[in-house]
NUKOL-739582 format. One record per atom (N, C-alpha, C): residue in one letter; x, y negated, z negated. Coordinates in steps of 0.001 Angstrom, whole numbers, padded with zeros to 6 digits, always signed. Layout:
N
aXYZ/...
This chain:
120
x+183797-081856-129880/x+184236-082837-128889/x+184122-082203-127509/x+183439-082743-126871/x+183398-081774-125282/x+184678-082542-124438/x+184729-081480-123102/x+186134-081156-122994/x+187072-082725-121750/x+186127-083539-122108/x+186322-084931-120931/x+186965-085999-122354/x+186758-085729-123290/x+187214-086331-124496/x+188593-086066-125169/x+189224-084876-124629/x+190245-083991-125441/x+191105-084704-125283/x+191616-085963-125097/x+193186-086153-124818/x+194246-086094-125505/x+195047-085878-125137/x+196149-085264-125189/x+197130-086766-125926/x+197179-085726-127233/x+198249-086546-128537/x+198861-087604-128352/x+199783-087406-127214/x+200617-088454-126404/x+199889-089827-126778/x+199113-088883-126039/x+198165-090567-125098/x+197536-091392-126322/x+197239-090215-127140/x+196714-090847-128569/x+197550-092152-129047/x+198801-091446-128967/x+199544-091945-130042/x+200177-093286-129501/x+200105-093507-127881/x+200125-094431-127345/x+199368-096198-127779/x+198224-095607-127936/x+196605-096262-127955/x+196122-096749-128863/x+196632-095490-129951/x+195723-095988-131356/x+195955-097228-131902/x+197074-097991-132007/x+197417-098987-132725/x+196342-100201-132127/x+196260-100394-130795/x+195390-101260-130320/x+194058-100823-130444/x+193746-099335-130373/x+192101-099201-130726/x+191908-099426-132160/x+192660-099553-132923/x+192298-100093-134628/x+192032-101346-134599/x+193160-101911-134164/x+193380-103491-134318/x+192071-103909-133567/x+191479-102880-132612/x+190368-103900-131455/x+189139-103699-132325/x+188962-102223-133139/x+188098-102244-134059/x+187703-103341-134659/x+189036-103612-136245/x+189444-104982-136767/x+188759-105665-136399/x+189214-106336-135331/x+188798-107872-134684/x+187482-108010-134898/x+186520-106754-135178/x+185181-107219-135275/x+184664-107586-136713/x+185848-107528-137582/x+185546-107692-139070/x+186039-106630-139831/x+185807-107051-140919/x+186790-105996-141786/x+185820-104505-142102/x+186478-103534-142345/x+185632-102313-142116/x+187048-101528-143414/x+186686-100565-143757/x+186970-099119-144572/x+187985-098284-143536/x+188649-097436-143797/x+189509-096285-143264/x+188288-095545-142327/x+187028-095036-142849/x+186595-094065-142941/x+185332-094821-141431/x+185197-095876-141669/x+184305-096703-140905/x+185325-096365-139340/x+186250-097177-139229/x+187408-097219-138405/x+187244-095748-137375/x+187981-094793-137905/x+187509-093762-137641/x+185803-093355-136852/x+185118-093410-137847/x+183630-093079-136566/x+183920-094400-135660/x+183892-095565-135794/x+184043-096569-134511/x+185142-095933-133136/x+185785-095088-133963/x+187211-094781-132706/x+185973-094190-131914/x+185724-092625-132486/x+184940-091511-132255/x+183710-092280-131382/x+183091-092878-131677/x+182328-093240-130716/x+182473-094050-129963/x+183457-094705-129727/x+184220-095478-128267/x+184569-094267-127526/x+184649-093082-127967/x+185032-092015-126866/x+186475-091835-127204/x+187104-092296-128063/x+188650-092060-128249/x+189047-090505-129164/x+187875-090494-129601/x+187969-089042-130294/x+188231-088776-131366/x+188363-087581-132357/x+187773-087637-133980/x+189404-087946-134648/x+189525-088877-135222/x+190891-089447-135574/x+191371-089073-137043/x+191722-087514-137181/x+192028-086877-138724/x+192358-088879-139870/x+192454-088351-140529/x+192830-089291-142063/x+194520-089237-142340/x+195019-087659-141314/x+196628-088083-141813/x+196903-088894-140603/x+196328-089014-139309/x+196866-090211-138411/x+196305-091255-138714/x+195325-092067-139221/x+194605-092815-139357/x+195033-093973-140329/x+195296-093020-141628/x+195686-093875-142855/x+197241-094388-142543/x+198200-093266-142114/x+199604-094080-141914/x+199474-095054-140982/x+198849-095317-139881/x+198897-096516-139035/x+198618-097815-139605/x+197126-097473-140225/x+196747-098708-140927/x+197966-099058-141857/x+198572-098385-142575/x+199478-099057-143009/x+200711-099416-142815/x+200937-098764-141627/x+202247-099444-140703/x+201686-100698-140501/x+200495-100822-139645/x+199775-102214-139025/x+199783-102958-140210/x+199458-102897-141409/x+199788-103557-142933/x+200906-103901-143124/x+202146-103099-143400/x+203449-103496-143255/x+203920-104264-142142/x+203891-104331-140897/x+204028-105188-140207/x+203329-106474-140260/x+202226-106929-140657/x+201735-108149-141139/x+200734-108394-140051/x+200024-107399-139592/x+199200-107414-138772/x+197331-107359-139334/x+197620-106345-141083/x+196265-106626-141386/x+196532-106994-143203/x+195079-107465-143317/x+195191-107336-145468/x+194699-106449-145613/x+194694-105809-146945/x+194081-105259-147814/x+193277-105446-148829/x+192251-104879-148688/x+191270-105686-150322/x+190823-104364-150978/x+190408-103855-152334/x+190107-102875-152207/x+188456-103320-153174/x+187384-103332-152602/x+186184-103624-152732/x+185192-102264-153823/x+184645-102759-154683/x+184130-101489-155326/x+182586-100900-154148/x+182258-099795-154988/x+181928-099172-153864/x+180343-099157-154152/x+179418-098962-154020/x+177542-098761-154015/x+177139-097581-154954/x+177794-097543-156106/x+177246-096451-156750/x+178626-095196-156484/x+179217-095596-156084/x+180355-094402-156377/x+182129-095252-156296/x+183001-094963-155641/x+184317-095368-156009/x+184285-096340-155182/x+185598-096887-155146/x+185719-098493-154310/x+186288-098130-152995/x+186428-098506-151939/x+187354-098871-150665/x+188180-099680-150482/x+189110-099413-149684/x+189929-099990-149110/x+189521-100687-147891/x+189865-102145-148256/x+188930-103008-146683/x+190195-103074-145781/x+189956-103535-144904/x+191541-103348-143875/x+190964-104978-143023/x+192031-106010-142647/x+190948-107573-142398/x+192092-107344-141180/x+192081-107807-139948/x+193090-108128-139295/x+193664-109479-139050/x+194844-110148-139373/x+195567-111265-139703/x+195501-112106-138240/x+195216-112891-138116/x+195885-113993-137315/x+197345-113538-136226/x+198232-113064-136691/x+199381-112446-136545/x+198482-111156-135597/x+198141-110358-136272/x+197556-109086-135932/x+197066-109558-134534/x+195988-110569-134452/x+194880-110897-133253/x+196092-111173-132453/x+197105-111925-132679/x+197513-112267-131404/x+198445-110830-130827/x+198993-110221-131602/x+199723-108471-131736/x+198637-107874-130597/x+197129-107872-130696/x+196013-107701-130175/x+196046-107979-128467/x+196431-109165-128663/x+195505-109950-127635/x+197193-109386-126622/x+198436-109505-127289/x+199597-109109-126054/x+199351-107520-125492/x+198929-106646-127122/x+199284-105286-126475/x+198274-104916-125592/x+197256-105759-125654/x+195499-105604-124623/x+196547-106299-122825/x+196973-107364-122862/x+197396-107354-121686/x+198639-106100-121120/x+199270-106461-122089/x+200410-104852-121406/x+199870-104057-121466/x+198681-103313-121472/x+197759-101970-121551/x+197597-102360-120358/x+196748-103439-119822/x+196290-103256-118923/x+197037-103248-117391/x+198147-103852-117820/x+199198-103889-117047/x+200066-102551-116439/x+200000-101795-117765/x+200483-100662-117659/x+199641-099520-116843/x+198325-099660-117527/x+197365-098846-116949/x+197369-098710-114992/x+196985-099868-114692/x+197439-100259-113613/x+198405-099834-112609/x+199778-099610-113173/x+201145-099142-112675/x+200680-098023-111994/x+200447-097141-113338/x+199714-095975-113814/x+199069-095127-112731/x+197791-096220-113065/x+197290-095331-111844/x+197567-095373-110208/x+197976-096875-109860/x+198865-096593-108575/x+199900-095600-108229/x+200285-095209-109542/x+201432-094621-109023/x+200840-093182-108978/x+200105-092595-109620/x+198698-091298-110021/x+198604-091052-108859/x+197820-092060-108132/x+197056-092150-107441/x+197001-092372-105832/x+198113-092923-105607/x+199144-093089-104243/x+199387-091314-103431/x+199248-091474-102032/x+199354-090593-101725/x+201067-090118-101431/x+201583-089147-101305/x+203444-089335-101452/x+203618-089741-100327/x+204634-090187-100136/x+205045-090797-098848/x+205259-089843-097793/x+204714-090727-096473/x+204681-089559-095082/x+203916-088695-095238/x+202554-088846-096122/x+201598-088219-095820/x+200320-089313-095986/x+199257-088408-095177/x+198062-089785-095299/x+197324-089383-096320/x+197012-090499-096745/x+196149-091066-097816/x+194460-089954-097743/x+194623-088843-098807/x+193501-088230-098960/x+192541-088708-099697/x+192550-089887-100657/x+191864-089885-101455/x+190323-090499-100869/x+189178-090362-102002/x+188025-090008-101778/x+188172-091896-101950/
């Protein structure tokens, strides 16, 4: 992972629930699928012990189904579908992200008071 990618757990742990669910929304996909989709949105390599408990928090909460589909010549998967419930879970935590983000960086990004504004 080069070093513009590394973020920091926190922030992970902030995020992930909506970068699954935004996955989701594009159709139903595997644990393992999920994962490379994070990784190549740039969110970064998402181990299997954070990965699998979410999905199934997001399951227990009634946000996705489960199917478990046989597999192409070897074992079956676990499909993960995101619910109706879920999309709209989706569609609020996508506006308070962005809402938040926002705050965020005004507040980042603001120069402190009684001094002038350096930024580029």
């Amino acid at each position: 992972m080069t070093e513009d990618r590394e973020w920091p757990g926190e922030w992970l742990r902030g995020v992930l629930p909506q970068a699954v669910l935004r996955v989701l929304d594009d159709g139903p996909t595997y644990g393992y699928a999920v994962a490379t989709r994070l990784a190549e949105a740039g969110i970064g390599d998402i181990k299997g012990g954070t990965l699998y408990p979410l999905l199934g928090r997001l399951e227990a909460a009634g946000h996705l189904t489960v199917e478990w589909r046989a597999g192409d010549g070897g074992p079956g998967r676990k499909y993960y579908e995101i619910t109706p419930e879920g999309r709209r879970h989706l569609h609020d935590l996508v506006g308070r992200w962005r809402r938040f983000a926002a705050v965020v960086d005004t507040h980042l990004t603001a120069p402190p008071p009684g001094r002038e504004d350096t930024r580029a």
